[in-house]
N, C-alpha and C positions, 0 to 999 in steps of 0.2 A: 573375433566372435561375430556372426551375423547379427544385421536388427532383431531385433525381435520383432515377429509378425502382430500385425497390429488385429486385435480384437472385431471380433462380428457384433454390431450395432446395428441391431434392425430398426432400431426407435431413433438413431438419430436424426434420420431426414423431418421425420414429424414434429421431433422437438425442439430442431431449427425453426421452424414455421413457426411453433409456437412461441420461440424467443424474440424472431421477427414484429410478431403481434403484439407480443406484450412491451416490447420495446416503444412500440410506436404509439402508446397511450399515454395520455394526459398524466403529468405528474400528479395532481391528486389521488388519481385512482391506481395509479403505482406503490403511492406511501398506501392507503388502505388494503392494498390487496399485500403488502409487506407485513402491517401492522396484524392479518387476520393470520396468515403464514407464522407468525413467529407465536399468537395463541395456541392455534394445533399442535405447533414442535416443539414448545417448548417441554414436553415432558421428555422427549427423546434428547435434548441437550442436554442432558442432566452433567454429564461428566463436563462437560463446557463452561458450561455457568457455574460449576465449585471453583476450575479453575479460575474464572474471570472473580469469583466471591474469594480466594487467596491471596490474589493481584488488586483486589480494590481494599482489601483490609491495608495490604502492605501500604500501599500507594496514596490511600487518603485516610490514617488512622484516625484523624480529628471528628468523622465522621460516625454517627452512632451506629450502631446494625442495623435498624429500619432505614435508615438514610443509605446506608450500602447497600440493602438489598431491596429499596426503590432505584438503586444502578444499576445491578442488577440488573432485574427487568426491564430497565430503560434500553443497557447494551444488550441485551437479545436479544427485542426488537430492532435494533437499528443494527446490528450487523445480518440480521435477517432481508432488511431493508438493501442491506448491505449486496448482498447477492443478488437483487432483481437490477440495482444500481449497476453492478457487474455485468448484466444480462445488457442494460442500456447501453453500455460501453460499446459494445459490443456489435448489437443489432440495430441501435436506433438510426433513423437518417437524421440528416444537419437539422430537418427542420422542425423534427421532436425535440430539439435539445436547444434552439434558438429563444432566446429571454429567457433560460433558465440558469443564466449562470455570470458572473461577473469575473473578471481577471483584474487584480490591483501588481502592478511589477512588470508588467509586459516587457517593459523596454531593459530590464537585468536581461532579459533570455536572448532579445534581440541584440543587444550590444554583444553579450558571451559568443551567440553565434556570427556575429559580424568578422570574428578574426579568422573563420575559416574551418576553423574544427568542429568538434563537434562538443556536447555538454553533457554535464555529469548532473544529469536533476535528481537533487538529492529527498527524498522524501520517508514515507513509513508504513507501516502496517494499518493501513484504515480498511475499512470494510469497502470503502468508495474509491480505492485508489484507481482502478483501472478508467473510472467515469471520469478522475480529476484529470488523467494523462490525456482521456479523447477530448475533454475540455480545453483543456489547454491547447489540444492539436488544433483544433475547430477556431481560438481566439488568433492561433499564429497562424492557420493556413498552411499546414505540414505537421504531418504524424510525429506523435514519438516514436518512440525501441522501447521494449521492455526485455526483463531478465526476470525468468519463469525458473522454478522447481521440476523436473521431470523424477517425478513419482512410478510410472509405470506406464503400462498400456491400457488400463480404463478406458472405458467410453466416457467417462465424466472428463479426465484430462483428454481429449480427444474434441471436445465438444470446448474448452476451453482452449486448445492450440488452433483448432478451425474460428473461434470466436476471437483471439486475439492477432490473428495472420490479417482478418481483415481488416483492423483498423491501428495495427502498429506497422514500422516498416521495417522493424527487427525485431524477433522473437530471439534471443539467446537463451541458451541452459546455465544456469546461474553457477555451475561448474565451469564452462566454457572461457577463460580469461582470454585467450588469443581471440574468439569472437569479440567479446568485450571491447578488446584493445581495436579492432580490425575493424570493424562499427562506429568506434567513437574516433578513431583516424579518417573515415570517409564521411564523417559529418553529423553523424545520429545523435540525435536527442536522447540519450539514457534515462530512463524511468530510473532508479537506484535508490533498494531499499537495504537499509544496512542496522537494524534495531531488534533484529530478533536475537535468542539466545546462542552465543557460540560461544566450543568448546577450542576453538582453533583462532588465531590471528586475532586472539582479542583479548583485552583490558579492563579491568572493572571500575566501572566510572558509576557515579551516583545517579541514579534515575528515581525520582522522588524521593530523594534521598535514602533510597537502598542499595549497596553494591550489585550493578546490572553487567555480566560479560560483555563486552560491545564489540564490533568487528575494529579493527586499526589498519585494516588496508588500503580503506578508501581514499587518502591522501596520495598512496602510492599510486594507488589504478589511474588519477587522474594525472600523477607528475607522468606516471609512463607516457600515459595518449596524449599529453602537450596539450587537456582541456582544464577548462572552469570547472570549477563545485558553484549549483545554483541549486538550493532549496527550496521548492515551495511545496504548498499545503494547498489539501480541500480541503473544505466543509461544509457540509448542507446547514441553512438557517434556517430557523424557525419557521417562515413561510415558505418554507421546500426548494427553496433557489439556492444555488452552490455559490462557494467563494471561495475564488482559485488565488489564492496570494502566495506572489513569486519573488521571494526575497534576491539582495546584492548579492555577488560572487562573494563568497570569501577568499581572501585574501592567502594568497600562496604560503604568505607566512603563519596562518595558524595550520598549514599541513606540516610544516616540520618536526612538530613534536606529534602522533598519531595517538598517544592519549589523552593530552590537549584535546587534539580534535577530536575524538570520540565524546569527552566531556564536554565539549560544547554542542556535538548535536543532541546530547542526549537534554542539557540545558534549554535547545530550543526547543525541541522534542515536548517537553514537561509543557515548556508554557504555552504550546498551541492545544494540547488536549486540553489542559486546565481551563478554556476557554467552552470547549463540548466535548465532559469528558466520556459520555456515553458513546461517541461514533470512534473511539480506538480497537484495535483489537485486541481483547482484552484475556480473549480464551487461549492464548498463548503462553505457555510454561515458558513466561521471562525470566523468573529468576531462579531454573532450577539448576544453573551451575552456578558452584556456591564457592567463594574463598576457602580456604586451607581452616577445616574444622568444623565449617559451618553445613549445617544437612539442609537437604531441597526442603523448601516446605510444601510441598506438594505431595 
């Protein structure tokens, strides 16, 4: 079957520019111009925010309804946030993004890549992930890879593969495993996000102590390519500076059992949100595949 021809975007040129522009502004006026965006949109989120209002009932019952839905709010501002952060990724130069960000673990990534290969950085569905990967790039002085969704021919994913070519040094399609494998053979840094709902290759492990689908491959993709599993996380802090914390390699023996390991990232998983748990992404039908009897609650 041929590509498929790629879509007429007459607006793209301009609204690179203006990704350029907004990139290159002062972190205050980025979270305000975030904080003002997620006011206007949020009536258009409507079906987002139920989802994210079903995943925070599950997730933190302890919590009253006005406590959940001041998260609510909290998360749809910040994953609104979340997307100009993506914009930053993307567009900013080194020296819009210099003092804004702290790296604790540096030397897990540097020791992982000392042996030659390449690394499996294990992380999640943050609204900020793409800005934690260029952060990281920016504190080691070499890009990461990332492993992208290809949804279609959009100009909106079009403006994301032209946004993420420049500052990753592998784009894969998250179907792609011989890319995968062929990337992390020649050295690449793997972005590697493995926490969303799957109906395939996965295991239900507790995630906030709900039955959560998790993927079980990931131990294998790394025994294949002969690299490390390195986890770290963003997060933005309260005075708008990131913290990239990059945990130890796990150890080859918690990949031998693959729901083990599913169960432990999803363990870590729990405890870094529970820290800020408004910047997850939260508008994702987690747990709409369900054990034998149980209905989506969505």
């Amino acid at each position: 079957m041929p590509p498929r021809p790629e879509p007429r975007c007459a607006g793209l040129g301009p609204l690179r520019w203006l990704c350029r522009g907004v990139a290159a502004w002062p972190q205050r006026r980025v979270l305000a111009l975030g904080r003002a965006l997620a006011w206007l949109l949020t009536p258009l989120l409507a079906s987002r925010r139920r989802i994210a209002r079903i995943n925070l009932a599950l997730c933190f019952p302890q919590l009253d309804a006005d406590a959940r839905e001041a998260l609510v709010r909290t998360n749809t501002r910040d994953s609104v946030i979340g997307l100009l952060e993506m914009i930053r990724a993307w567009y900013a130069p080194s020296s819009a993004l210099a003092g804004l960000f702290e790296v604790e673990g540096l030397e897990h990534l540097r020791a992982a890549q000392a042996q030659g290969r390449g690394v499996l950085l294990l992380t999640a569905h943050f609204p900020n992930v793409d800005l934690g990967a260029r952060l990281l790039g920016e504190a080691l002085g070499a890009p990461m890879s990332c492993m992208v969704r290809r949804t279609g021919g959009s100009c909106g994913e079009r403006l994301m593969q032209d946004g993420r070519r420049r500052v990753f040094a592998h784009v894969v399609g998250k179907k792609d495993v011989r890319g995968l494998l062929r990337a992390l053979s020649g050295g690449a840094r793997m972005v590697y996000l493995a926490d969303q709902n799957f109906t395939y290759n996965s295991a239900f492990v507790p995630f906030f102590g709900v039955q959560a689908a998790t993927l079980t491959t990931t131990p294998e993709l790394a025994r294949r390519a002969g690299v490390a599993i390195v986890p770290y996380w963003c997060q933005r802090l309260a005075d708008g500076r990131y913290r990239v914390r990059v945990d130890a390699p796990w150890p080859q023996a918690d990949a031998s059992d693959p729901s083990a390991f599913a169960a432990r990232y999803m363990r870590e998983l729990e405890a870094v949100i529970r820290a800020h748990p408004a910047q997850y992404l939260w508008w994702h039908r987690r747990f709409k595949t369900r054990p034998a009897g149980e209905a989506s609650p969505y």
